[in-house]
KOLLUM-751655 format. One record per residue (C-alpha): x, y, z. Coordinates in steps of 0.02 Angstrom, whole numbers, plus 50000, padded with zeros to 5 digits. Each point is the difference from the previous one (the first is absolute). Layout:
% residues N
XYZ...
This chain:
% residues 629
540965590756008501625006749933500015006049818500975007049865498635009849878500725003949794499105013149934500335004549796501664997349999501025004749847501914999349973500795003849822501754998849979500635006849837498964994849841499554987350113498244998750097500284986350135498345001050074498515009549975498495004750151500324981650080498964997450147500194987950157500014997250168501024990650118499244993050153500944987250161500144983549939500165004549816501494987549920500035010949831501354992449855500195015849867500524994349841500355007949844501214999449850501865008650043499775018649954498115000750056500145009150133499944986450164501635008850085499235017949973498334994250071500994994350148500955016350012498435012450003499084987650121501685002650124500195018149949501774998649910499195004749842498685014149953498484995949906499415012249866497984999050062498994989050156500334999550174500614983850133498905002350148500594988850150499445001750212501015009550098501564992550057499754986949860501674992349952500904995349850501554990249977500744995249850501134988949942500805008249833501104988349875501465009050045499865001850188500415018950043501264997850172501245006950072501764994149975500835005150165498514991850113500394983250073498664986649936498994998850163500235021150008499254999549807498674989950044499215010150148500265015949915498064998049957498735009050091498974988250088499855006150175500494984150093501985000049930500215014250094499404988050153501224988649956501475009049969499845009350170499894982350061501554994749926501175015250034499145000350185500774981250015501555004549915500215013650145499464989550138501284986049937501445013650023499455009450151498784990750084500395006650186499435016249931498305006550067499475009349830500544985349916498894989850068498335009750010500435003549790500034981250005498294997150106498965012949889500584995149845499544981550050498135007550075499915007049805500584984149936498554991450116498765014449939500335000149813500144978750002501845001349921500474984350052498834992449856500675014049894501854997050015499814980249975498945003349843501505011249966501404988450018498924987749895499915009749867501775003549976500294979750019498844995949861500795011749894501794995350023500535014150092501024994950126501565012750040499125013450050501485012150016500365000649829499765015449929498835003849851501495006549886500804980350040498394993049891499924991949839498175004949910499274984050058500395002550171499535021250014498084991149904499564988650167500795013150106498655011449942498804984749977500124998750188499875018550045498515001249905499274982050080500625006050170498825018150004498484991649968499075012249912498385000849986500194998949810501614990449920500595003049828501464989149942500735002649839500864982549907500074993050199500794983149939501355005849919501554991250097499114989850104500314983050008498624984849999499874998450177499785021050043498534999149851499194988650089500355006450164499455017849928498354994049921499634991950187500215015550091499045011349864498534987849996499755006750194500295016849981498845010750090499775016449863500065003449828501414992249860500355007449833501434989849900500675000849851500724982949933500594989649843499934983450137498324992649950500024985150112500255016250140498495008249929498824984450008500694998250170499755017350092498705011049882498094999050010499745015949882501155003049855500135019449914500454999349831500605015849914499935000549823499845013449872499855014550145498474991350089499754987350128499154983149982499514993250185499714980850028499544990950144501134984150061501824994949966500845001649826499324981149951498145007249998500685016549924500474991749848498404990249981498915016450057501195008749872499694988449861498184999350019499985020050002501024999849860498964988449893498235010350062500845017249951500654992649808498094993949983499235017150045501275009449879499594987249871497975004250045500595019149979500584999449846498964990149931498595013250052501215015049951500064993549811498145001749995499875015250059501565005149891498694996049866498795009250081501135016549998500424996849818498234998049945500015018850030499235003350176499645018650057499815005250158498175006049942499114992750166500694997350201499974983049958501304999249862501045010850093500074988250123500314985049895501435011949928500614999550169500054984250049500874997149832501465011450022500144990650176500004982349935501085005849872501265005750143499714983950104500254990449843501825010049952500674997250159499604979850010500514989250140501565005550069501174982550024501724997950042500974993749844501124984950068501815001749990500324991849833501774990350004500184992149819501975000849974500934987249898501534992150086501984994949939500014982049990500604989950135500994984449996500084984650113501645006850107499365012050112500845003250164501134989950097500765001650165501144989350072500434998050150499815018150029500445011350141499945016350064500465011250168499295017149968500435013050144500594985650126498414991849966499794982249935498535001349859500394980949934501304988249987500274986249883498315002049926499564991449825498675007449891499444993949847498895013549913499064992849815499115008649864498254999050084500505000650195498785010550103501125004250187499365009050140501305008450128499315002750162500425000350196500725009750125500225018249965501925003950006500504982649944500485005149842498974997749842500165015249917502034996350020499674981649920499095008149864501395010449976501234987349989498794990549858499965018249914501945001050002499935017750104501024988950141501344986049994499994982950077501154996750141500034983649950499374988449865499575003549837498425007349889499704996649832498685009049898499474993549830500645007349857498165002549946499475011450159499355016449973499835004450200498675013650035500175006350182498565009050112500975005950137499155004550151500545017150003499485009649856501605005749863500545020850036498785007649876500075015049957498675010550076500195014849851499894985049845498434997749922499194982450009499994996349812501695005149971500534988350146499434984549904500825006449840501414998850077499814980849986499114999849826498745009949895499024986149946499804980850066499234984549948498624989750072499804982350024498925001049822501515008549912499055015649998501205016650017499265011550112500725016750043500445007050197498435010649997498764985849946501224989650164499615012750098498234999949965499994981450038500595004450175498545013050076501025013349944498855010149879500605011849864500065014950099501084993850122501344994049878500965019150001499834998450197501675003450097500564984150110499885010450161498085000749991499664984949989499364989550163501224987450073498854984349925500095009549826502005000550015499744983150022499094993849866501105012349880501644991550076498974982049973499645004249820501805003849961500644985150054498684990149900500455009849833501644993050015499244982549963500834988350129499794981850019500604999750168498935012550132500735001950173498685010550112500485006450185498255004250085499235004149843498225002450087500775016750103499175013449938498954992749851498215001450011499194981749984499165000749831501845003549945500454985750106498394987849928500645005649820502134997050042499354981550079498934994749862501655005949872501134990150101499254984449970499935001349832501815004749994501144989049920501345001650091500654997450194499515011550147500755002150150498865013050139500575005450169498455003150092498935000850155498564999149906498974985150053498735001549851501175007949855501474984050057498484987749985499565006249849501644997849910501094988850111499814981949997502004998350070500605009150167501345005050073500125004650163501095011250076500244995350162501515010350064501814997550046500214990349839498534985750020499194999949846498394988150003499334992349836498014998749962499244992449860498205008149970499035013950039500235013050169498464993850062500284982850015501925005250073499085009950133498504987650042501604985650015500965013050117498575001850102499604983049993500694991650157498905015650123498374999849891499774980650035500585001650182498645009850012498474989649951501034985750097499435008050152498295000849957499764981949946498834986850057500094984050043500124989249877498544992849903499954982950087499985007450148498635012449978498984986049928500094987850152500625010850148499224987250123501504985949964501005012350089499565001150183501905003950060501505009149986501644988949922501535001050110501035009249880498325011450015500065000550167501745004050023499725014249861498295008450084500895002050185501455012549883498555008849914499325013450125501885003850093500625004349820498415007549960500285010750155501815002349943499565006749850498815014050070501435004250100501165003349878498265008149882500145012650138501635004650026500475000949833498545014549988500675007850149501765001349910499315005249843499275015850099500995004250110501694998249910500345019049952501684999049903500294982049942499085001549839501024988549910499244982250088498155006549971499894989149862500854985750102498735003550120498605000049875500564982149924500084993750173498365005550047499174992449848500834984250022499394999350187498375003749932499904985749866500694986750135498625004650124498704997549882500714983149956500084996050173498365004350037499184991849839500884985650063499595000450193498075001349936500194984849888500644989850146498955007350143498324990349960500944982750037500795006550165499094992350164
């Protein structure tokens, strides 16, 4: 069996001890979620496990020609490669197969008279035969479907972020390592490639390591979780649902044995002050045990603080926003057109869909960063906006975190009316005492985060607009900024992909559905998906039906086909037959078809479809074969 063995391992960055002699092992079929608060140390972890990082003490012991491949949050590739160049620049043996393959057919297209030409062509199809390529490159070309990645001669420098993420989602996929790590993997995916992605990891023949803020991914994909808190490592068994029971229940055993300990320690205190002397072995030992408990008992239960976000708010009046009418053509693309929008003091709006359609532009329009092309927007004369952008504000890396919330105030006020001052804020938000002189550049990304977070919150708006506010904050963060937002007294509007966070604090949607088509939900994600999906999950079961009841309960009253029957059984097997015709040539396309990658996922829909209509067929030709003479 394949494994990755951690021995001791110990990484300290600055004043900073991110984990301390940690032990684990890794082993083929191990789904692992790591969690942790943002600064804890989960990227590092993943950087000394792929050897991008040094670790101060332990050792990573692995099999020989065990391999690694890692998926970082900013995908490290190369600019001037093509995307299908970018993507085989891994080092899995078989893409040199294919690439042979595909330059030997390339050359045999041009010259294919030529003698050399064609025995390059014959071996490199023998090594396609030998190393089963064929299975390869359609798992390939599937890949880059799923993920949107369809113009494969782009090149890498061509990319928006989103796009160079499942470029180097689908390198990483495409290697097949024996151990994955994937770091934030659903970041700019949409609903259908999270679902597609969860399918495809859920079969996955070695070892997965991923870190994620997507809970509903977690539950879906993870059967151990790692949590990494206060330089150690908790290990659970199961998905992140049984973590946080398991975690509770730990909890709750480890506050009743420091309540036991200190309840034993304040005896013995009195013990110690009665005046005991180490006259005999046996007091000494007591006096041991003492000065131990009395360690134990200093040190306590070490718990996460939660993320505390008690800020008072402007006040808000009734007029919100209004749109009317509104349009807008941003780079010769139509984000909406005559679209009304009536935002009030309590609205809770969701922006999701396709990525590229536009919602970070529409929140900008809302913000006031970018004008209508037509129509008109009104904001309240009330409305104190507070924007998250996606993308964090420049900071500057040399500017010390305290004095980059002073900018904004030296003291606020909390929903109570209590004044408290930036440090005691800062406190609030996992950022303890020490840290509070700390220069912006060494903090982790997820810290920069929750700094940039805070500052907007300081500036007490009644109005929060938040693009993909669950990139890059860790999910107690998350639990804590939910929880605040529905006690907020004022409107929200989120652009997210997050299935859990938008069910959370969505109960409108829109949906962004590209070349201007807007599509209006009322109520939560969920439901929106389970309706989308609607019309193919009860096809499904269709298939599978019986007979009806009063048929099953007096099958004898039918001894004989109708003629509408009749006339429908002799169609049955020919289309039947059909079917498996087209079943099998549309899997002889899908692997044979070297260069058209852009109808695999035609191809795919097809093939399902054929699928689904031979099982109905065949459901049906069973139902109607027991009355057939």
């Amino acid at each position: 069996m394949q494994t990755l063995t951690a021995t001791g391992l110990t990484k300290i960055y600055g004043e900073k001890k991110l984990f301390e002699q940690i032990d684990f092992m890794i082993q083929a079929g191990d789904r692992i979620g790591l969690i942790g608060t943002n600064g804890a140390g989960k990227t590092t972890l993943l950087n000394t496990l792929t050897g991008l990082d040094s670790l101060d003490a332990g050792t990573i012991e692995t099999p020989k020609q065990y391999r690694i491949s890692y998926l970082q949050q900013i995908p490290v590739l190369d600019d001037q490669l093509t995307i299908m160049a970018a993507v085989f620049a891994g080092d899995n043996p078989i893409f040199k197969t294919i690439q042979d393959y595909e330059a030997a057919l390339l050359a045999l297209s041009e010259n294919g008279t030529d003698p050399k030409v064609q025995t390059r062509y014959e071996q490199a199809e023998q090594a396609m035969n030998r190393d089963d390529a064929w299975t390869a490159d359609t798992q390939i070309k599937t890949i880059l479907s799923q993920l949107h990645i369809t113009d494969l001669n782009q090149t890498i420098g061509e990319l928006s972020g989103g796009q160079k993420k499942r470029v180097g989602l689908a390198q990483v996929l495409i290697e097949a390592p024996d151990l994955l790590i994937l770091d934030e993997p659903t970041n700019h995916l949409d609903f259908s490639s999270i679902a597609w992605l969860e399918d495809y990891l859920a079969s996955y023949k070695g070892a997965l390591l991923v870190v994620t803020h997507d809970r509903y991914f977690l539950d879906q994909v993870t059967n151990r979780i790692f949590e990494l808190s206060f330089g150690q490592l908790e290990r659970y068994d199961g998905n992140y649902a049984t973590y946080l029971k398991e975690k509770a229940v730990r909890t709750e055993n480890q506050l009743e044995h420091a309540a036991k300990q200190e309840k034993l320690y304040k005896k013995e205190l009195d013990w110690m002050r009665a005046g005991a002397k180490a006259r005999s072995t046996k007091q000494q030992a007591r006096i041991n045990r003492f000065n131990e408990l009395k360690t134990e008992v200093q040190q306590g239960v070490a718990q996460q603080d939660d993320v505390d976000i008690n800020l008072s708010q402007q006040r808000l009046g009734k007029k919100v926003i209004v749109l009317k009418q509104g349009g807008l053509a941003f780079h010769e693309q139509q984000i909406f057109k005559q679209l009304d929008l009536l935002v009030q003091g309590h609205d809770r709006i969701g922006i999701t869909g396709e990525n590229g359609a536009g919602k970070t532009t529409f929140l900008n329009v809302l913000a006031g960063k970018i004008p209508l092309t037509s129509g008109t927007l009104t904001l309240g004369e009330t409305v104190r906006l507070g924007y998250y952008t996606q993308i964090t504000e420049p900071l500057d890396p040399d500017e010390r975190m305290i004095n980059y919330l002073q900018k904004v105030g030296e003291k606020v006020t909390t929903k109570s009316g209590e004044t408290i001052s930036v440090t005691q804020l800062l406190e609030q938000f996992l950022f303890p005492r020490f840290m509070h002189g700390t220069l912006i550049r060494k903090l982790s990304g997820g810290e920069k985060r929750r700094l940039y977070l805070l500052k907007i919150l300081m500036q007490q708006p009644n109005v929060l607009l938040l693009d993909e506010p669950t990139n890059d904050l860790d999910i107690g963060t998350l639990t804590v900024l939910e929880n605040y937002l529905n006690q907020f007294n004022g409107a929200v509007i989120t652009v997210s992909h997050d299935r859990y966070f938008l069910d959370q604090v969505a109960d409108e949607l829109l949906i962004f559905k590209g070349a201007g088509q807007i599509q209006r939900f009322s109520g939560q994600l969920t439901d929106y998906l389970a309706q989308e999906n609607q019309p193919a999950v009860k096809a499904a079961p269709a298939k599978k039906q019986p007979a009806p009841v009063a048929e099953k309960k007096a099958p004898a009253k039918k001894v004989k086909l109708t003629y509408n029957e009749q006339k429908e059984w002799e169609t049955l097997e020919p289309a039947i037959d059909q079917l498996e015709q087209q079943v099998e040539q549309l899997q002889a396309d899908m692997a044979a078809n070297g260069a058209d990658y852009g109808k695999l996922a035609e191809q795919q829909r097809q093939l399902d479809q054929a699928n689904a209509e031979i099982e109905q067929k065949m459901a049906r030709w069973e139902e109607l074969s027991q009355y057939v003479d």
